[in-house]
C-alpha angles and dihedrals in degrees: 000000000000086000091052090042091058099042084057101048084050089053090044090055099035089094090252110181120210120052101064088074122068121291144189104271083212112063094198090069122063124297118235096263130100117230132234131180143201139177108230141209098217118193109177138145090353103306136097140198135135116261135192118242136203120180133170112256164159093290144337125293152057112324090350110159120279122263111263107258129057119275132218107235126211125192114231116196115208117231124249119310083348116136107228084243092081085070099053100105090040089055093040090062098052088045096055093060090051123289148107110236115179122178120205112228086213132119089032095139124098098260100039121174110246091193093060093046090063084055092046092052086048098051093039080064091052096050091061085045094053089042092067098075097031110113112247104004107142080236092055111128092000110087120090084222083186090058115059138149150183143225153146149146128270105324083007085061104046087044090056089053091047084052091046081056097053101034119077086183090068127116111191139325120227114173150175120247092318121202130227103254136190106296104036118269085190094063090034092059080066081074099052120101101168128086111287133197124195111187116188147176123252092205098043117149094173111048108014124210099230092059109031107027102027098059088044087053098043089047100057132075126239130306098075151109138201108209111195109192105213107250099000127141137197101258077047090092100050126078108239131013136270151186111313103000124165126222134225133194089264120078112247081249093061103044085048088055095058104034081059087050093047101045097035086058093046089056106038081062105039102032095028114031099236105161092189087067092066089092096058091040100045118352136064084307092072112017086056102043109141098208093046137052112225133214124158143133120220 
């Protein structure tokens, strides 16, 4: 609990912009912020690939200006052989309660390296850092650099675990049915001391529970959660439908209602530094959440 009490007081006092204005009560609508979008050249760390943004800003659009604050940013690694477009609605939503939420194109191919797209999520997340100085970036003056995480779907999700490992900058982690990758996410989460959030699928055929997420949680200290939707399925957090997608007892709208929810609470408390969120994250809100099964240690 001390722990938990300083990291919020840290988060309170980082400069966060975002949460002092007025919000949506209910995190699975949208947040108060416009969104904008662009399609970016990044060049970071040695590596280099093209990613889609989404920021909150002045107003809505491709390559509108950038909402006045400065925003927390989080990383989001696409699945196997998914575009990054099947994640759109996932990473608008983030971005309109307040934070910057890019997704490398790379490792699209059908034997990607696991292992590079970990680099490529790190150094996604240096590249906004870096932003945030450059003279005349549309990002320049407007990224939290102390206040970075790191997310995805399936590969996307065990890659962002395999990041978490190597980054000391990072935050917290909060994915969707990740996979076990190679390397292992399940031993690298041993080297994860922020908070992590596993959110899973009950119904998933593709990437079971038992034998992705469970490993990953059981891996990894204290702080984390594994968060199981009732019903949902792993083609359940993407926004249409592919080749050889399983199905669950939930419609794909309604898993995607409460993924946004989920993932939207984690962050506005750990990235952001929104108190009133503690009750969706750790307390009744959350342990008693009808639509998902709940199991952490604080």
């Amino acid at each position: 609990m001390f722990r938990r009490a300083i990291l919020v007081l840290a988060l309170i006092t980082a400069g966060v912009a975002g949460f002092g204005s007025p919000a949506a009560a209910d995190s699975s609508t949208p947040g108060a912020y416009a969104v904008g979008y662009v399609d970016a050249s990044v060049s970071a760390s040695g590596r280099s690939f093209s990613a889609r943004i989404y920021y909150p800003a002045a107003a809505a659009g491709q390559n509108a200006a950038v909402a006045a604050g400065r925003f927390p940013a989080i990383a989001f690694g696409h699945g196997f052989l998914q575009s990054v477009s099947k994640y759109y609605s996932t990473m608008q939503h983030l971005a309109s309660w307040g934070f910057v939420v890019a997704a490398p194109t790379s490792q699209g191919s059908l034997f990607p390296s696991h292992s590079a797209f970990a680099d490529d999520l790190n150094a996604q997340l240096t590249w906004l850092v870096a932003q945030d100085t450059t003279t005349g970036s549309r990002f320049n003056a407007h990224i939290v650099t102390t206040r970075l995480g790191l997310s995805g779907h399936s590969m996307g999700g065990g890659a962002s675990v395999l990041a978490a490992s190597r980054n000391p900058a990072v935050t917290t982690v909060a994915n969707l049915a990740a996979a076990e990758t190679n390397p292992s996410a399940a031993a690298a989460a041993a080297s994860v001391r922020v908070p992590m959030m596993l959110v899973a699928g009950e119904k998933d055929g593709t990437a079971p529970i038992a034998s992705h997420q469970r490993p990953i949680y059981n891996g990894k200290a204290a702080p984390k959660q594994l968060r199981t939707i009732k019903g949902g399925f792993h083609c359940g957090f993407i926004d249409t439908s592919s080749a050889f997608c399983d199905s669950g007892t939930i419609t794909r709208a309604v898993q995607l209602q409460i993924t946004r929810r989920v993932l939207t609470d984690w962050f506005r408390y750990y990235l952001a530094g929104d108190t009133s969120a503690y009750d969706a994250v750790w307390g009744p809100g959350a342990t008693g959440d009808p639509q998902v099964v709940f199991e952490g240690v604080a």
